[in-house]
N, C-alpha and C positions, 0 to 999 in steps of 0.2 A: 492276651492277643493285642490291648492297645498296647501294652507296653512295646510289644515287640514291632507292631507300625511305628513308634515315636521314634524308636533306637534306628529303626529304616531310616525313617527321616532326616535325622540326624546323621545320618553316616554319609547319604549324598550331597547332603549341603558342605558337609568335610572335605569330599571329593571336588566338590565343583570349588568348591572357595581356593582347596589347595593347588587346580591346573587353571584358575582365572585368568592369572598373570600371564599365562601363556596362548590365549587367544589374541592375535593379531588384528590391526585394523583391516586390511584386507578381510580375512574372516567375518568381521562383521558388516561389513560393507557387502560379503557374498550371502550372508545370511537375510539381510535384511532386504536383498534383492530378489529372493527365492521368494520371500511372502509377500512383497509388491509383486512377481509374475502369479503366485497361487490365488491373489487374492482378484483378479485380476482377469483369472482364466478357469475357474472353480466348474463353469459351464462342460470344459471340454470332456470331451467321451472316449475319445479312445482309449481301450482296454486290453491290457496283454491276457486277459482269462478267457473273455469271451469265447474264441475261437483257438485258444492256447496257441496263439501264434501273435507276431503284431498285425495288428489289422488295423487299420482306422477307421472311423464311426463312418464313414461316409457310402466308405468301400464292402461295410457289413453288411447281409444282407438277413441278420438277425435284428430285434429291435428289443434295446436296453435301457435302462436306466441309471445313470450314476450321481453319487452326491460325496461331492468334497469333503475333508476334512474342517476346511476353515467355514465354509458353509453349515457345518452342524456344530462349529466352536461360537459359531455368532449366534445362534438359537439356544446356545447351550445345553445341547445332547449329554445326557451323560450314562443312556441306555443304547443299545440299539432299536429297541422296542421302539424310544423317543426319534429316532433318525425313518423309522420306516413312514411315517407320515411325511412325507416328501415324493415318495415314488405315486405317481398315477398306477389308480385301479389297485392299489396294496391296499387291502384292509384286515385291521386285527381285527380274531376274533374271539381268542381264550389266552389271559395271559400265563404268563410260566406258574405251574404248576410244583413246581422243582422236583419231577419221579425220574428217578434214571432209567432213560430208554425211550421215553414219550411227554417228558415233562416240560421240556420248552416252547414256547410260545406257538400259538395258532396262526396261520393267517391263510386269507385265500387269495387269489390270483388267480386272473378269467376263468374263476367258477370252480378253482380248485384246492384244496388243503395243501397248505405248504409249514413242515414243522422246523425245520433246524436251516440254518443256513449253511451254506460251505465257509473254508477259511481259506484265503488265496487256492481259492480253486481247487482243495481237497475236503475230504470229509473231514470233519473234526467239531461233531456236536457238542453242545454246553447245554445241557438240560436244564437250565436255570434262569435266571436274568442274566444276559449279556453288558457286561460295563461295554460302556462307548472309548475305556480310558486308553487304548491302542488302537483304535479305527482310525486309521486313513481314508478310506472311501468305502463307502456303499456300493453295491454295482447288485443290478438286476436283472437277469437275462428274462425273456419274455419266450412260453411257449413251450412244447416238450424238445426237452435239451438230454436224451441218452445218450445219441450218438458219440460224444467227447464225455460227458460225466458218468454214465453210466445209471442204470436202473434206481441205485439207492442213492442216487441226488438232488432234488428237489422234488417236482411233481408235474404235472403237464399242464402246469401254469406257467411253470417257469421253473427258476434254480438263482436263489440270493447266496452273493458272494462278499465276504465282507475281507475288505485288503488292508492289513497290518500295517502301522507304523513299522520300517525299520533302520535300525543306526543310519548316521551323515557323519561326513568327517569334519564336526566342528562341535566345541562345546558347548551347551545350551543347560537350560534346566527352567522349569516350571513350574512352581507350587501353588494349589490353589484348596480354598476353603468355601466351601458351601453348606448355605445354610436356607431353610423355609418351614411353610406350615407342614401339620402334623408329624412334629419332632423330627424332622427331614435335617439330617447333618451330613457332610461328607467332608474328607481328606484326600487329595490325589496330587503325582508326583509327576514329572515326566524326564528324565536326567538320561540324557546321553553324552558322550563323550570318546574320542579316539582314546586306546589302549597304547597303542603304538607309536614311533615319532614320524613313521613314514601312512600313517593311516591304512595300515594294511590292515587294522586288527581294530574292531569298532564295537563300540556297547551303547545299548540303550536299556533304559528300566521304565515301564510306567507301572505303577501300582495305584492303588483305591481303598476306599474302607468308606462305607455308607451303613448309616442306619437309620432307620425311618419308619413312621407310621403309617395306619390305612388312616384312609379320609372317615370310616367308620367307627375301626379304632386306633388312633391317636397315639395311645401307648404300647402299640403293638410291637416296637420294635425289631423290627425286622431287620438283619444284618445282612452286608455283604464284601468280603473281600475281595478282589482278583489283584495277581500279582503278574507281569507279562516283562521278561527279560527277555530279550534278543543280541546276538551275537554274530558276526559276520567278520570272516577272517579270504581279503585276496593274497592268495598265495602266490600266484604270478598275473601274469597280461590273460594267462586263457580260462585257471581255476579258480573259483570265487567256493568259498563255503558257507553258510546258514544255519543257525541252530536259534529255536526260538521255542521256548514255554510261558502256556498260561495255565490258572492254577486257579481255580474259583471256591473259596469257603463261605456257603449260604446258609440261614437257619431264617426261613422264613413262615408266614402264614400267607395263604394262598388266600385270591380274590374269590366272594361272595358268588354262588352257582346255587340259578335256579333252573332244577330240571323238571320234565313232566308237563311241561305249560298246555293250553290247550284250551282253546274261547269254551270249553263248558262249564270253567269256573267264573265266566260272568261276564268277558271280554273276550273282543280279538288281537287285543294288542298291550302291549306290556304297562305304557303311560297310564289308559284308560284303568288298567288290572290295579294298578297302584292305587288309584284315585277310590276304584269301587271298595275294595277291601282295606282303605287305609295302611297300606304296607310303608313303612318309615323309613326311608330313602337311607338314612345317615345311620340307622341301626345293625350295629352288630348281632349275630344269633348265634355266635358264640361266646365259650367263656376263655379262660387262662390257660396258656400251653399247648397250642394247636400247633405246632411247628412242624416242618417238614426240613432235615438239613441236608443238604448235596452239596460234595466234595466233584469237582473236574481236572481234569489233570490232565494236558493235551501235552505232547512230545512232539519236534517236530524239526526235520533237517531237510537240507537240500542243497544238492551240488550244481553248480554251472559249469558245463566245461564248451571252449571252442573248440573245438575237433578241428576246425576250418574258416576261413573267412564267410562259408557259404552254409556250414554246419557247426548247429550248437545242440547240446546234449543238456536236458532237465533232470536229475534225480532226485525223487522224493521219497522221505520217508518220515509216516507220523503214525502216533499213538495215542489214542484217549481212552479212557478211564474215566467214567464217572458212575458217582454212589450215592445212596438216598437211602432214607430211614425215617419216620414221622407220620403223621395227621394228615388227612384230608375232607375233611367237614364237605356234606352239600347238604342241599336243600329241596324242599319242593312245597306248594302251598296244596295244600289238601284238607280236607274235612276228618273232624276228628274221628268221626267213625271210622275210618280207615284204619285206627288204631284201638278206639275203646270197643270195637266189636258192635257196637248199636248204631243199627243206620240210621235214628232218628236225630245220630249228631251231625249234623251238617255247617255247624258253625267251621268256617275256613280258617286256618292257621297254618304254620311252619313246620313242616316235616322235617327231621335232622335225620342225618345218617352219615355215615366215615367210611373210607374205603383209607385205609390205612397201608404205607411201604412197611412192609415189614421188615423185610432188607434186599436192598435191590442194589444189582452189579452189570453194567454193560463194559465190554471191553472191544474197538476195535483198532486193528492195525492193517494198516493202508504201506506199498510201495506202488510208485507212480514213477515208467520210464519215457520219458517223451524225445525225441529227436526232431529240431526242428530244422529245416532246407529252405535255401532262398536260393533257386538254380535259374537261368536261360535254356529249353530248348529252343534253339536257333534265334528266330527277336520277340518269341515270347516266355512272358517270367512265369513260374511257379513257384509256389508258397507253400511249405508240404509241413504237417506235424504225423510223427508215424510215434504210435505211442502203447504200453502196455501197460496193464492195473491189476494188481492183486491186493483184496481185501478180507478180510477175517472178522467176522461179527459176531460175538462171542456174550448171549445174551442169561442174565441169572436173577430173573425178577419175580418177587416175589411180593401178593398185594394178599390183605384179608377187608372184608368188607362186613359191617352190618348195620341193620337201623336201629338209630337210638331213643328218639322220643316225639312226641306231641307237643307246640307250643303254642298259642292264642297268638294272635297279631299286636295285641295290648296287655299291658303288665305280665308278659311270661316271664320264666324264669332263666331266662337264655345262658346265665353263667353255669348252671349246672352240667351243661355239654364242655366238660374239660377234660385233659390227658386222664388225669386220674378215674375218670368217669368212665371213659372210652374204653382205657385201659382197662379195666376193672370189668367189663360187659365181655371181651374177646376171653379173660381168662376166665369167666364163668361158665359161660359158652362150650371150648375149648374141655373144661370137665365136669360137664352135664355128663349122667349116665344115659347111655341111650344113642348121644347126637354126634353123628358125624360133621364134626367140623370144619376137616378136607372138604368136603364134596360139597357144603352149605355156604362156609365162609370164604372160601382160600380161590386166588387165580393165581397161575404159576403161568410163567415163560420162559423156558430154561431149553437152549439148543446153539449151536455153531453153524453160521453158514460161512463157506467161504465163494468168493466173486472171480474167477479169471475174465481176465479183457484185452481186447488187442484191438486197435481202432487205426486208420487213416485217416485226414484229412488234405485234400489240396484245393489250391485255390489257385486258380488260371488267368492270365490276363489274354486272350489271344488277339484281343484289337485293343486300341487305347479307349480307356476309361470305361470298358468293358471287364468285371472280375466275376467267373464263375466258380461258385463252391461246391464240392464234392466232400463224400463222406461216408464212412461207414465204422461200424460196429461191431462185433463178434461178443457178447458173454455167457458166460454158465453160470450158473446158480448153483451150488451142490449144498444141499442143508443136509447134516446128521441126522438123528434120532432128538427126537426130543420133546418136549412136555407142554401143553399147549393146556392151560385151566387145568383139570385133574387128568387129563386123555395124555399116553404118549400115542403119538405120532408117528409115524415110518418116517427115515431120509428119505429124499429127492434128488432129480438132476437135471434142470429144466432149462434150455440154453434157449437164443434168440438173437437174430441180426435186425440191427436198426441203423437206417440208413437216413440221409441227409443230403439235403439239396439245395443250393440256390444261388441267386445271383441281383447283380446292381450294375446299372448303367449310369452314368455322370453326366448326363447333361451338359452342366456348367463343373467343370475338372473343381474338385474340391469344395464343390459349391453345392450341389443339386442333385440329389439321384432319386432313379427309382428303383425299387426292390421288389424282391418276391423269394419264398422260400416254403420248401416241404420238410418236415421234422416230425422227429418217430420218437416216440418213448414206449417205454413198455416194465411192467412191475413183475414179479413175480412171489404174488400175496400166499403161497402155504398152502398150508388147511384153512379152513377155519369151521365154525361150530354150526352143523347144517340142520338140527333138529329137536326138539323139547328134553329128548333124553343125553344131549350134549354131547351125541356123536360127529365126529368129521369127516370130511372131506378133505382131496387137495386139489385145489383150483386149478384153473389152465392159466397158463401167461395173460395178463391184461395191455391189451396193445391202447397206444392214441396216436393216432395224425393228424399233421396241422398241415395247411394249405394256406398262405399267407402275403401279402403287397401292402403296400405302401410306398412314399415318398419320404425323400430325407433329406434337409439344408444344412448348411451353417456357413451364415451369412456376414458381411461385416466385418471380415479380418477375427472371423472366432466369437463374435459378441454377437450370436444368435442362432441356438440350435433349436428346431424344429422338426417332429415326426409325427406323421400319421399316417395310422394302418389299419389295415382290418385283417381280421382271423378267422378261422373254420379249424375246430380242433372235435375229432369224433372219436369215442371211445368201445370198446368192445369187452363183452367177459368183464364187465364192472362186478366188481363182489360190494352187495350192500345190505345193510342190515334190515330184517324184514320189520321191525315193528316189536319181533318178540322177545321174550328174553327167556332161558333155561330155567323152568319152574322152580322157584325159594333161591334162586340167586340171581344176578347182578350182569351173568353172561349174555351177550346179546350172539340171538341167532341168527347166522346170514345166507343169503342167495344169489349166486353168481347170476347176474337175472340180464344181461344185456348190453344193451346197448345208453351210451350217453353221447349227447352234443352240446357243445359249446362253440357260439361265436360273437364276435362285438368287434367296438370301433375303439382307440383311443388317442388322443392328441396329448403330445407333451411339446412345452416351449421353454426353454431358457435363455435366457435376456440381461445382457450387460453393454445398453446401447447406450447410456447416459454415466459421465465418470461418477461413478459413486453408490450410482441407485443400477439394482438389481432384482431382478422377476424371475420366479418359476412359478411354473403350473400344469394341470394335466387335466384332463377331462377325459372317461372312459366309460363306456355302454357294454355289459355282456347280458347275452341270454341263454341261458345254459336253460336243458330238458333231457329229460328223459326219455327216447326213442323207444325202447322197450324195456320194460320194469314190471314190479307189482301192479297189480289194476289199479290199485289206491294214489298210486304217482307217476303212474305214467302217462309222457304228456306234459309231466310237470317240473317246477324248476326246483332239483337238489338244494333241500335244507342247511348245506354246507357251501353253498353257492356266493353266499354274503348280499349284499345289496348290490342290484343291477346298472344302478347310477351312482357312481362316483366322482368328486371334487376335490383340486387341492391345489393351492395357492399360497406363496409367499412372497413380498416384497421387502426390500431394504436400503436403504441408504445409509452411505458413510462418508462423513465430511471429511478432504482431505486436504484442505490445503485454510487457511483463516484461525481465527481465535479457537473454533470450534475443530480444528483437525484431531483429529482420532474419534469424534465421537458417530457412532449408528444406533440406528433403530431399527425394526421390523415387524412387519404383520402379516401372521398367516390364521390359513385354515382349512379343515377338511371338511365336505359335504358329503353323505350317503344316504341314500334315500331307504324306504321303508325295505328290511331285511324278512322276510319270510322263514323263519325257522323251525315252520308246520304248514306242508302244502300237500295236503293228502284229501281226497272222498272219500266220505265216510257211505259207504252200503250200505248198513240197517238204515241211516237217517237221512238220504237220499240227499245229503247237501254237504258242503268244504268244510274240513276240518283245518282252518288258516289260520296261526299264532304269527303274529309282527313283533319286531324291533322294530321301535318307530325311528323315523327320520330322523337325521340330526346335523346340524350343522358347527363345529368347535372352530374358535377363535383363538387364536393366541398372538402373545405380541411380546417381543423382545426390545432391551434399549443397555449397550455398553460404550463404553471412555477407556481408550488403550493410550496407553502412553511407552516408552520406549521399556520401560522398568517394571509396570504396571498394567493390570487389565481391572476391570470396576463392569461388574454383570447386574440385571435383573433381567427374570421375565416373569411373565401372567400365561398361565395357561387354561381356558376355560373361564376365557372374559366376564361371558356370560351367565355365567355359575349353572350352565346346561345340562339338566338331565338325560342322560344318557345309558344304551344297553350296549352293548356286545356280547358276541354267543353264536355257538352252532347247537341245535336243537336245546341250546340253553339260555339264560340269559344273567347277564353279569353286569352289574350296576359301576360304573365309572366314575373318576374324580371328578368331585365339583371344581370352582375356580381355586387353584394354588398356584402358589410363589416362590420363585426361589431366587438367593442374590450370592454375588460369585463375586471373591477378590482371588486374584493373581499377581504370583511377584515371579516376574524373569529374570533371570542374569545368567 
């Protein structure tokens, strides 16, 4: 494999060196003009995905979040995971797991689970860690967004879209090397170039190769490839074409998960739990070959065509593929008795146990037809996307699970939990006389849904500086037959309209508005496992509404955007799990039990009012409950809710003009207060059964030297060397303070 990066490498530096000569000073004069505006205007919002039409941030009366490219190259991004600490009220809470079909990263938004992101605006998950090494911008829509994405696109928090680098008609190229603690190396590339001599015909490549250790262990070596070509071919003045692949090879070990928590092992809260049981922040509890590897493979084309000065035609069409095979180690702290059969052991320790991919396979394919219209009746304008979607989700996963051992908090034996060990247990298991291993050990999810959709959107101007938005939805769900744990399942066909509302008034034209907006999402969850004996059910549709205002500036000639809003999002027919799990295994049973609420405040500001120096930040309040639920939590706020109080702040300056021009620096950080990941009454004990993630507030600070040839990186992340959790009903122990230092060479 490295060989075959070196030979990459080498073969674009071949390319760029042998078409140098043919970059023009014009050309670099327009180049270097592009990244004095980008750099310059990082702040602006407007978004061709938001509303799949052009909108500007002003005239939206949706509220979003976007972050630059050059903005997450001056922090030194080189995850997405790394770029989502920048959006207000985003908080991770389980990193990538790498299983195909559910293995990408957790996060919540106002109060909800949100797993994969979109990729310019269509589905195309990466079950793994996401390289940063083709992000162009971040964008975060806020709030349920079916009505244009559709059921299976984000959650009723929202819906993250992450927008691709692609080709420009001018030769460039970028190599950089990074290096830091815990055996942290990377390689990445970024070479584009015109094909053609009329630039009709354009290519870009970025690729990666990262391997690295956990903060716990060091030698873990963790790998990760992605490889992301793009191609763009204008054929005339009206057809433009698209073809873009990325391609992800990962073999990694998944982060430290403790589940089970529960203040009757001595605490209410995770920091305290450490302290009393002595549990070793920096200790691994496992041993050699835990690895989990996931293969992605996303296809993806798209046609533009003008039909008209007034009509333009989108066609999409993409493909993913991704596969998983490997380890999954967790944990929980329990007493040994729980294991040696004698209650009199109560000494606390490390419970191990794996839930292992056995071989897992997701496939879907998406076409996406949009039409968009920019018409006059009579002197007022309409803005219309009329659009259809067909998707195919084509699911073949396969997990097996068991518990493997007892360990003391001091001097156990932790390396003994290794592949061969694991392995070794399933094929015993497997041919025990007597044991069903299907029904003990094995979850299966093996079935085909496919999606029809047809949606409208228009947006109306009928006085000045007045836009009202309209919207609606039409989809069906149709799933097969198919295999849910050991139960098949009867198909389905469960259809649903989600409609859309809203509008912004301007104030000050370009300056000032205010908003408001209604938005529908709605899921359509299956079966799932309704009873001890692991029989099912199939759900009814779960709907949510938002009800939503705010105000929205940008001030200054563009050097100062500012929003604040408040939301009311209610949900209905929530499928949640009750507490139990299918007696001797791993399956949790659940209860379509009601009703949920979510609302809160949140401010974002971005600021480039001083040449050089640069602000963002956000501040966000939710309080999400349970309207109607189990006795045990209703009333109370959902364990996958995250923490209620959210921070997040960046400043930077960059010297541009003196002995010191090229050089910046930067300091940020995110706050989030105490996370509740056990908020139930306990019956028998007539009092709260309440586990915390405590508070925590991370620092980090950047400081780079570009020169026209040259870029010269550090940063520090976790100044403070701060302990920290994340986790929904779990808890996952975080990097201490690490470093990393970046050289780059452009030409």
């Amino acid at each position: 494999m490295k060989i075959k990066i070196t030979l990459f490498f080498v073969l674009a530096l071949q390319l760029s060196y042998a078409q140098q000569a043919e970059i023009t000073t014009a050309d670099t004069l327009k180049t270097k003009k592009i990244d004095e505006v980008q750099i310059r205007t990082f702040i602006k919002k407007d978004s061709e995905f938001s509303n799949k039409m052009p909108l500007r941030a002003i005239e939206n009366p949706q509220v979003y979040s976007t972050i630059d490219k050059i903005f997450l190259q001056n922090q030194q991004v080189y995850t997405v995971d790394d770029g989502y600490r920048n959006i207000p009220g985003l908080q991770k809470l389980w990193n990538s797991t790498h299983r195909a079909g559910d293995g990408g990263t957790y996060l919540s938004l106002r109060g909800f689970l949100i797993n994969n992101p979109l990729r310019n605006g269509l589905i195309a998950p990466v079950t793994s860690n996401i390289d940063a090494i083709n992000l162009e911008k971040l964008e975060v829509l806020k709030g349920p967004s079916a009505t244009l994405f559709g059921s299976n696109a984000g959650s009723y928090g929202g819906v993250i879209n992450r927008v691709t680098k692609q080709p420009f008609d001018s030769l460039a190229t970028q190599i950089s090397i990074i290096g830091g603690n815990n055996n942290y190396y990377r390689g990445q590339i970024d070479f584009n170039s015109p094909i053609s001599k009329n630039n009709s015909l354009l290519f870009r490549l970025n690729a990666a190769y990262t391997n690295e250790g956990l903060f716990q262990k060091p030698d873990a070596k963790n790998s990760y490839l992605a490889i992301a070509p793009s191609l763009t071919y204008q054929a005339n003045e009206k057809l433009k074409l698209a073809f873009d692949y990325e391609a992800y090879a990962n073999k990694a070990q998944p982060e430290q998960l403790f589940f089970y928590l529960s203040p009757q092992l001595g605490a209410n809260n995770m920091k305290e739990l450490y302290k009393l049981l002595g549990v070793d922040y920096r200790q691994s509890y496992t041993g050699d070959g835990l690895y989990t590897t996931a293969n992605i493979h996303n296809v993806f084309g798209h046609m533009t065509y003008d039909i008209s000065d007034r009509i333009k035609s989108n066609t999409h069409i993409n493909n993913s593929i991704s596969s998983s095979k490997g380890y999954n180690p967790y944990f929980s702290l329990a007493p040994k008795g729980m294991f040696s059969g004698n209650q009199a052991d109560t000494e606390i320790g490390i419970a191990r146990g794996d839930q292992s991919t056995e071989y897992s396979k997701q496939n879907i394919f998406q076409v996406q037809q949009n039409f968009n219209l920019d018409y006059q009746w009579g002197s007022v304008q309409n803005r219309t996307v009329l659009g259809f979607d067909y998707m195919r989700l084509d699911n073949d996963l396969h997990f097996i699970s068991t518990i493997f051992d007892w360990q003391p908090l001091k001097n156990g034996d932790y390396s003994s939990m290794n592949a061969t060990a694991i392995t070794n247990i399933y094929e015993t298991l497997k041919n025990k006389p007597g044991y069903d291993f299907d029904k003990m050990n094995r979850w299966n999810q093996i079935g085909i849904k496919n999606t029809y959709s047809a949606y409208v959107s228009n947006v109306i101007s009928p006085i000045a500086n007045l836009n009202i938005l309209t919207a609606l939805r039409y989809e069906s769900n149709q799933a097969d037959k198919s295999t849910l744990g050991t139960n098949e399942v009867q198909g389905y066909t469960q259809s649903a309209w989600s409609p859309k509302l809203g509008a912004t008034y301007e104030f000050i034209k370009d300056k000032l508005s205010v908003f408001g907006n209604f938005q529908n999402s709605f899921k359509s969850n299956g079966y799932y496992v309704s009873d001890n004996l692991g029989n099912t059910k199939l759900s009814d549709p779960e709907t949510a509404n938002q009800f939503e205002g705010g105000i929205k500036s940008i001030l200054f000639a563009d050097r100062l955007s500012a929003t604040i809003n408040y939301y009311h999002i209610q949900v209905k027919n929530t499928l949640l799990n009750t507490g139990a799990l299918v007696p001797n295994t791993t399956i949790a049973i659940q209860d379509q039990t009601g009703k949920l609420r979510s609302t809160g405040v949140e401010l974002e500001i971005n600021a480039y009012l001083v040449k050089g120096f640069s602000v963002l930040g956000g501040l966000s309040y939710n309080d999400s409950k349970y309207l109607k639920a189990a006795a045990n939590v209703e009333g109370r706020r959902p364990n996958i809710a995250a923490a209620p109080f959210q921070a997040n702040f960046y400043a930077s300056y960059l010297f541009s003009t003196g002995k010191l021009n090229g050089l910046g620096f930067g300091i940020g950080g995110n706050y989030a207060s105490d996370n509740k990941i056990m908020n139930e009454w306990n019956a028998v004990t007539s009092s709260e059964n309440i586990f915390i993630l405590p508070k925590y507030f991370i620092v980090n600070a950047n400081a780079y030297y570009e020169t026209r040839h040259y870029r010269f990186g550090i940063k520090l992340d976790n100044l403070t060397n701060q302990k920290s959790w994340i986790g929904y009903t779990t808890a996952n122990p975080q990097k201490l303070m690490n470093g990393l230092a970046t050289v780059t060479y452009k030409f």
